[in-house]
BAVEXPA-822753 format. One record per residue (C-alpha): x, y, z; chain; residue number from 1. Coordinates in nm, 3 decimals, always signed. Example, Ala and Ser with C-alpha at 12.3 -4.5 7.8 and 13.67 -1.06 7.14 Angstrom:
2
+1.230|-0.450|+0.780|A|1
+1.367|-0.106|+0.714|A|2
# end
This chain:
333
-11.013|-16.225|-13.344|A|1
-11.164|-16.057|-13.619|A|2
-11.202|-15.684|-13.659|A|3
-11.462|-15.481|-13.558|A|4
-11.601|-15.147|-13.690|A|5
-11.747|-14.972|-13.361|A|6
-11.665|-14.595|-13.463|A|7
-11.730|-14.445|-13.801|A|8
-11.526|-14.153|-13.850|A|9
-11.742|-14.104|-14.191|A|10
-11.419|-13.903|-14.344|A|11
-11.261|-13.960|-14.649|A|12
-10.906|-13.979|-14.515|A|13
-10.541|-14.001|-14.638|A|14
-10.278|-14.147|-14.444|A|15
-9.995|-13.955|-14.317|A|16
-9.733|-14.153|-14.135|A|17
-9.516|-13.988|-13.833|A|18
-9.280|-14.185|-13.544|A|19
-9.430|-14.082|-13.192|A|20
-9.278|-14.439|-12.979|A|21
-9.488|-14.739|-12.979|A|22
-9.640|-14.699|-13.344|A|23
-9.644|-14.547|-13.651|A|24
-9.952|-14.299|-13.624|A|25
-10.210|-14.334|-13.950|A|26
-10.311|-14.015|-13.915|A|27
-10.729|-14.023|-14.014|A|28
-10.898|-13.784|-14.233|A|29
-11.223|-13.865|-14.369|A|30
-11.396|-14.185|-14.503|A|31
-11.218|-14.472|-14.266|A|32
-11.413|-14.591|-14.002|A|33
-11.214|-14.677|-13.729|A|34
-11.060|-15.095|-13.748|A|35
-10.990|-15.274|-13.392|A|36
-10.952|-15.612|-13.314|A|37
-11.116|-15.716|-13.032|A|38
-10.788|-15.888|-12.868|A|39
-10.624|-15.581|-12.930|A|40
-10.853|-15.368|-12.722|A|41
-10.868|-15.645|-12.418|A|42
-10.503|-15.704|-12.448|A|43
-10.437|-15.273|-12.403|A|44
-10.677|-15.331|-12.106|A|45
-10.449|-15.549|-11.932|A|46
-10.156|-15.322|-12.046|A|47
-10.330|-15.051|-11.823|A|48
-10.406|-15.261|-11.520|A|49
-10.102|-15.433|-11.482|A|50
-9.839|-15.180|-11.553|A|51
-9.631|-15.315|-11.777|A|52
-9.591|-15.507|-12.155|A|53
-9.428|-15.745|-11.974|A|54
-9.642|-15.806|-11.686|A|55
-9.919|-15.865|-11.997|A|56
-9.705|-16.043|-12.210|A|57
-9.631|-16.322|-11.918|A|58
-10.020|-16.334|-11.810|A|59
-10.074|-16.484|-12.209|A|60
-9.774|-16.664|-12.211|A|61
-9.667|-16.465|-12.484|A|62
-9.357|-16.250|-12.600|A|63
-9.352|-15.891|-12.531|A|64
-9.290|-15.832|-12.882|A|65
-9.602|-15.950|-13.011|A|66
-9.764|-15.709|-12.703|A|67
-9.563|-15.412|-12.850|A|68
-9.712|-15.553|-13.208|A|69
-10.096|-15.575|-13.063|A|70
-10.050|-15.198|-12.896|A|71
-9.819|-15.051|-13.248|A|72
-10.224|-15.183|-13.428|A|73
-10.400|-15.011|-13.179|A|74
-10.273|-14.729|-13.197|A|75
-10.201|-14.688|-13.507|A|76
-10.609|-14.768|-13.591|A|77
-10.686|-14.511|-13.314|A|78
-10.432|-14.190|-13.460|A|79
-10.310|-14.103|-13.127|A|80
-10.080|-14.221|-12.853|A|81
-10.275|-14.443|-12.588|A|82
-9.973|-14.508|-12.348|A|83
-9.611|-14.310|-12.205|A|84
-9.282|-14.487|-12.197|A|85
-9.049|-14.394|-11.990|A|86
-8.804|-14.532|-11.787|A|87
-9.027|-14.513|-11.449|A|88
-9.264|-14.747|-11.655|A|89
-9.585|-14.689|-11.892|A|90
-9.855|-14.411|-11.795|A|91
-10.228|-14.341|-11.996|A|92
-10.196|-14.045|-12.234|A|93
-10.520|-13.832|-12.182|A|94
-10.674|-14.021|-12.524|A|95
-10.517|-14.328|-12.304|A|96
-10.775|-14.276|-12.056|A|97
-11.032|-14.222|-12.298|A|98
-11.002|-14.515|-12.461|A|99
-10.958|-14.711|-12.204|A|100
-11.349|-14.661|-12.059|A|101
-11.455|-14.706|-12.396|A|102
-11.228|-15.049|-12.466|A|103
-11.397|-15.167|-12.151|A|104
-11.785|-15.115|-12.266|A|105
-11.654|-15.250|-12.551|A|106
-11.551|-15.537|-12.438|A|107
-11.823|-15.532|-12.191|A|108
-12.105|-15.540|-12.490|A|109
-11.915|-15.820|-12.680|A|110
-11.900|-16.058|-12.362|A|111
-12.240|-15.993|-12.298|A|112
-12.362|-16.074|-12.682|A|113
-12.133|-16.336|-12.681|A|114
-12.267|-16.512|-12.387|A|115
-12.628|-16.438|-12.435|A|116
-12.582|-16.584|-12.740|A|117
-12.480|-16.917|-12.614|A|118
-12.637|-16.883|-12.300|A|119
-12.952|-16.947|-12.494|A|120
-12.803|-17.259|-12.654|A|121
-12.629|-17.423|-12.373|A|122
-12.659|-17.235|-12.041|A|123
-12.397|-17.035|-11.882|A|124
-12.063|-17.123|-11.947|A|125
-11.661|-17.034|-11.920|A|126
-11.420|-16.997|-11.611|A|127
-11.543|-16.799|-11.360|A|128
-11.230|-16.640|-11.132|A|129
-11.345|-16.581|-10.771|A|130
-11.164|-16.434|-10.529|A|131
-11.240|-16.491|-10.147|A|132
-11.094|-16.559|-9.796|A|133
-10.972|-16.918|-9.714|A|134
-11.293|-16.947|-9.506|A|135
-11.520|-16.866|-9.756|A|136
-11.377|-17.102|-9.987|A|137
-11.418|-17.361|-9.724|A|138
-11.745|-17.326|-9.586|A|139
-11.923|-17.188|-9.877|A|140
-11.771|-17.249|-10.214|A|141
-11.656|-17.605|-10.159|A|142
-11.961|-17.765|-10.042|A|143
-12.180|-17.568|-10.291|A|144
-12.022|-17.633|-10.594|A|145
-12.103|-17.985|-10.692|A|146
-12.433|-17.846|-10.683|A|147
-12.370|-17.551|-10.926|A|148
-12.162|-17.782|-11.158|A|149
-12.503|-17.998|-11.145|A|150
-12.696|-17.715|-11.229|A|151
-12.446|-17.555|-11.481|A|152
-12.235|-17.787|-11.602|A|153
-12.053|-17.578|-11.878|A|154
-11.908|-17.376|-11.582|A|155
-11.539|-17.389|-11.423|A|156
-11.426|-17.181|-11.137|A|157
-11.067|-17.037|-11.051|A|158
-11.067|-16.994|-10.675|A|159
-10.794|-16.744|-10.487|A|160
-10.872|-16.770|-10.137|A|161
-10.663|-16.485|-9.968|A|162
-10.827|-16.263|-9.688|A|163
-10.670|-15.922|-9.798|A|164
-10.910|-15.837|-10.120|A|165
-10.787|-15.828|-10.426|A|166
-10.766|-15.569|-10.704|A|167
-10.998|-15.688|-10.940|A|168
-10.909|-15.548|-11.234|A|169
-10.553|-15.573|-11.245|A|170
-10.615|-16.011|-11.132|A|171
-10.882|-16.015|-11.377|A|172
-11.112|-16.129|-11.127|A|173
-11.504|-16.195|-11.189|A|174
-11.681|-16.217|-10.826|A|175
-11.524|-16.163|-10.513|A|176
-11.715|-16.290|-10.200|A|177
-11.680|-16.106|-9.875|A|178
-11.829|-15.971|-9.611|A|179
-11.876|-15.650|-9.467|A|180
-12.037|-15.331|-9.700|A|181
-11.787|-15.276|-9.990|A|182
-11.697|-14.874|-9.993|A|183
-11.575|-14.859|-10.388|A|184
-11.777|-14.691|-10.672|A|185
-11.603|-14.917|-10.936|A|186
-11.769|-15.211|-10.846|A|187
-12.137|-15.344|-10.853|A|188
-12.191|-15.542|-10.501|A|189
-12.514|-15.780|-10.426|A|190
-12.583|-15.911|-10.088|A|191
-12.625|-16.261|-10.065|A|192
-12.661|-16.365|-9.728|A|193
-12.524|-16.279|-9.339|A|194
-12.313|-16.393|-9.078|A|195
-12.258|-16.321|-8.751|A|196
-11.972|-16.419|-8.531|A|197
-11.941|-16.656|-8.191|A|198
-11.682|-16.618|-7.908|A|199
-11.562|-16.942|-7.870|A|200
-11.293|-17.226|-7.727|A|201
-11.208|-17.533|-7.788|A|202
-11.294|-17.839|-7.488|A|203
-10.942|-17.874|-7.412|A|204
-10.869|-17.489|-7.326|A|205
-11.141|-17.479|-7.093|A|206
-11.005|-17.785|-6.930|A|207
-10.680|-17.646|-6.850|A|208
-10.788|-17.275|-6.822|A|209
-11.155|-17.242|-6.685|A|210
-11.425|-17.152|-6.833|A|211
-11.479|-16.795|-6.821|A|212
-11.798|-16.651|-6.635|A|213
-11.796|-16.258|-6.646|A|214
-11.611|-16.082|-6.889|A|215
-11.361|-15.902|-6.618|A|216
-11.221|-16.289|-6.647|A|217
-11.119|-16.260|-6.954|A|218
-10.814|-16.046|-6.819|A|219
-10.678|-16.373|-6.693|A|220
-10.714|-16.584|-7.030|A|221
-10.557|-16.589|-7.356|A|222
-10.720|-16.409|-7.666|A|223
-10.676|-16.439|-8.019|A|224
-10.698|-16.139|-8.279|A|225
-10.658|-16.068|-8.612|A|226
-10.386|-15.833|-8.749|A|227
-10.593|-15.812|-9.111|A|228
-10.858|-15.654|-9.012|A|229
-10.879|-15.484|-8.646|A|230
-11.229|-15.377|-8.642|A|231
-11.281|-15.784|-8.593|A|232
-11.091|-15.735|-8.254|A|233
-11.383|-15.531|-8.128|A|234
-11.602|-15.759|-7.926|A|235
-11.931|-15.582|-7.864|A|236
-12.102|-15.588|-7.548|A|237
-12.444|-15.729|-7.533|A|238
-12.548|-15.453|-7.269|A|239
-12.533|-15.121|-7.422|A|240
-12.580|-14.934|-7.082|A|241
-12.313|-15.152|-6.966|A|242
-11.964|-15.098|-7.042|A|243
-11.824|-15.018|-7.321|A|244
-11.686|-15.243|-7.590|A|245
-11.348|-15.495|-7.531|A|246
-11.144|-15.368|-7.772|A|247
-10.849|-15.726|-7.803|A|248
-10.523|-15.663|-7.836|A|249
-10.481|-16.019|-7.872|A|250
-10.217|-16.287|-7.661|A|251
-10.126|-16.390|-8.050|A|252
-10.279|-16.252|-8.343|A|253
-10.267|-16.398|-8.755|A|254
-10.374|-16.239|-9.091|A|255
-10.569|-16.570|-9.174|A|256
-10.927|-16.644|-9.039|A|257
-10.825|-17.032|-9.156|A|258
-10.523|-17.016|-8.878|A|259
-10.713|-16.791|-8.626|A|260
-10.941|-17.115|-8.646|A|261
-10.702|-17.385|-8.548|A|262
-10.525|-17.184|-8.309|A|263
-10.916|-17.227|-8.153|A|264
-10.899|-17.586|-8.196|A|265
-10.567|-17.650|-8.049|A|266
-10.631|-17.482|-7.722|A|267
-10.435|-17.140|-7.799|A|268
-10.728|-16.948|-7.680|A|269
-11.021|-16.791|-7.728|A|270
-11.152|-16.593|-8.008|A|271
-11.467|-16.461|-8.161|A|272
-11.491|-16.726|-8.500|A|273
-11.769|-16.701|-8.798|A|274
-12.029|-16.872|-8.795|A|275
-11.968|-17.063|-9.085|A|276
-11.720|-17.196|-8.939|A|277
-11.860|-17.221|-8.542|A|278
-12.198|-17.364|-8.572|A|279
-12.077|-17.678|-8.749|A|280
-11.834|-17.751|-8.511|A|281
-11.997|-17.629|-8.202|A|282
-12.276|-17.935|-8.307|A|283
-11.999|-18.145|-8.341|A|284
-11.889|-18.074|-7.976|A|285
-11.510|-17.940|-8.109|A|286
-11.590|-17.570|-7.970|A|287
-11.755|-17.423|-7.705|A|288
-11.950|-17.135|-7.720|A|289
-11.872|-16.870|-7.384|A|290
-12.039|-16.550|-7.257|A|291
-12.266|-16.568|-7.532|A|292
-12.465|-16.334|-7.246|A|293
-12.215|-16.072|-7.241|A|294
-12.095|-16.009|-7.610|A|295
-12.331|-16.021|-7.912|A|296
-12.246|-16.001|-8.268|A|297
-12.435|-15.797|-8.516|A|298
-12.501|-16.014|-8.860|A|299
-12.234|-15.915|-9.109|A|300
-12.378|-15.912|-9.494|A|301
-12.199|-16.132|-9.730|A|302
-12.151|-15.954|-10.102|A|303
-12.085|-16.116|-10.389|A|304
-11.882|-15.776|-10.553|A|305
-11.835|-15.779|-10.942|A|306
-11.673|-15.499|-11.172|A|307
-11.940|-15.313|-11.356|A|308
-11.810|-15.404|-11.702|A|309
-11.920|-15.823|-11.573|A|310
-12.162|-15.810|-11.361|A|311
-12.392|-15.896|-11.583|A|312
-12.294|-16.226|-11.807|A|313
-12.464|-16.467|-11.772|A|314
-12.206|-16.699|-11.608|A|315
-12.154|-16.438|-11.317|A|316
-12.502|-16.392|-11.226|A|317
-12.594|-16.799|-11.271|A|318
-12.272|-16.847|-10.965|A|319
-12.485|-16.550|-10.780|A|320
-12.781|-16.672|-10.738|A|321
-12.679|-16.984|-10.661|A|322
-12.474|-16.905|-10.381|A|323
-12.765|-16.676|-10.269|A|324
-13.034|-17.009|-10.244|A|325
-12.734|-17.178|-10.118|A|326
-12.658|-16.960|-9.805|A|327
-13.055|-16.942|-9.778|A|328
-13.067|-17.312|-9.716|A|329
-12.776|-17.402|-9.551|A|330
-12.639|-17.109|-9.377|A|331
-12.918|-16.940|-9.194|A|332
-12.836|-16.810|-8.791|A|333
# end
């Protein structure tokens, strides 16, 4: 990409050339105004949140030479040492840091020119990388998105469905969709509809086990919990004078809401399931809600989560608010 001038050191300058590791430093006097390309800057980004020249070098498919070659120009058009070598790995200098905030409002403003710019030719366009939990992708994101390619057809998603979250940055992700209130500053987070959740079994459990009545029965049945996230093995009570919460310790437990699921549907047990999932398939008779008297289920929000530095291209917000109409029409308790 070409170069860009975004700081004017306004100095008249003569060079002065000394060996500090990664590059030859052009030490700046006066007169020069500062000369980055653009891929350069995005490319020392990636550097920084994945640890490693190599780690970058294998994300573009490229050698690590020409890495060492895109960071020797950066630094060299900078005058000071962005990143530490050592044998434990690389590590930000202080100007490191620095320049790392401003490469990313750099590369913020030039993403967001660039696709306003064609945003008013064409609509929204690019991959979009979205990161959510196998359930998510299934009951949301798959039967939405014909509908968002009809609306935006220049757009192309890159799905990771995984229910730990993922670190953003460092996977260069765009949106994440989960639920629950995120708790980081670094991120920009927009709710975009609820959930709440169902205790439920499948026909064939109930057959062989009972249906239980009372809670106190559910001492005699097997329950399912997750090992991901515990607070979902808290099954609130729908008395609060009564008492107090079942906290599950689970007969088997998974990571995965997608397994937690079929273990439902194959008899396992019972479990409290989204409903995303549950309402579909408690219409199509393949669960059974139970003691929906006893336990109730606050509504969980559902945030689509974004990294400041993209939370506002156009291609980002036009998957938003989509989903958001979409959950409003199809997903309502």
């Amino acid at each position: 990409m070409c170069g860009v001038n975004f700081i004017d050191l306004s100095k008249p300058w003569k060079q002065h050339n000394f060996d500090i590791g990664f590059a030859k430093i052009a030490k700046q006097h006066e007169n020069n105004p500062m000369q980055l390309q653009i891929d350069d800057v995005a490319l020392f980004i990636r550097i920084a949140e994945l640890g490693t020249l190599s780690a970058a070098a294998r994300e573009r498919d490229a050698p690590v030479s020409q890495v060492t070659r895109s960071l020797a120009r950066l630094e060299a058009a900078c005058g000071v040492r962005l990143l530490h070598r050592t044998t434990h790995g690389l590590s930000l200098t202080d100007e490191g840091d620095t320049f790392l905030n401003y490469g990313r409002r750099l590369l913020e403003t030039s993403a967001e020119l660039g696709a306003e710019l064609s945003g008013k030719i064409s609509g929204p366009s690019g991959w979009v990388r979205v990161s959510t939990s196998p359930l998510m992708a299934e009951c949301i994101i798959a039967p939405s998105l014909s509908g968002l390619y009809q609306r935006h057809p220049q757009l192309h998603l890159d799905i990771s469905a995984d229910d730990r979250m993922a670190d953003m940055a460092r996977d260069g992700l765009d949106i994440a969709m989960r639920s629950g209130t995120p708790n980081s500053d670094t991120v920009v987070a927009r709710q975009i509809g609820v959930h709440g959740r169902t205790l439920c079994a499948a026909p064939d459990y109930l057959r062989t086990h009972g249906a239980p009545t009372h809670p106190s029965d559910l001492a005699q049945h097997r329950l399912l919990a997750s090992s991901a996230s515990p607070s979902l093995n808290r099954w609130t009570r729908g008395d609060p004078n009564g008492p107090p919460d079942l906290q599950v310790k689970g007969h088997t437990r998974t990571d995965n809401s997608a397994v937690l699921l079929s273990l439902v549907l194959h008899g396992v047990g019972i479990a409290r399931i989204n409903d995303l999932y549950a309402r579909p398939l408690i219409r199509q008779g393949r669960l059974v809600p139970v003691l929906q008297e006893h336990f109730v289920s606050p509504m969980i929000p559902i945030f689509a989560v974004m990294l400041r530095e993209r939370h506002r291209l156009p291609k980002v917000q036009a998957c938003i608010d989509y989903w958001q109409e979409w959950l409003q029409d199809n997903a309502q308790p």
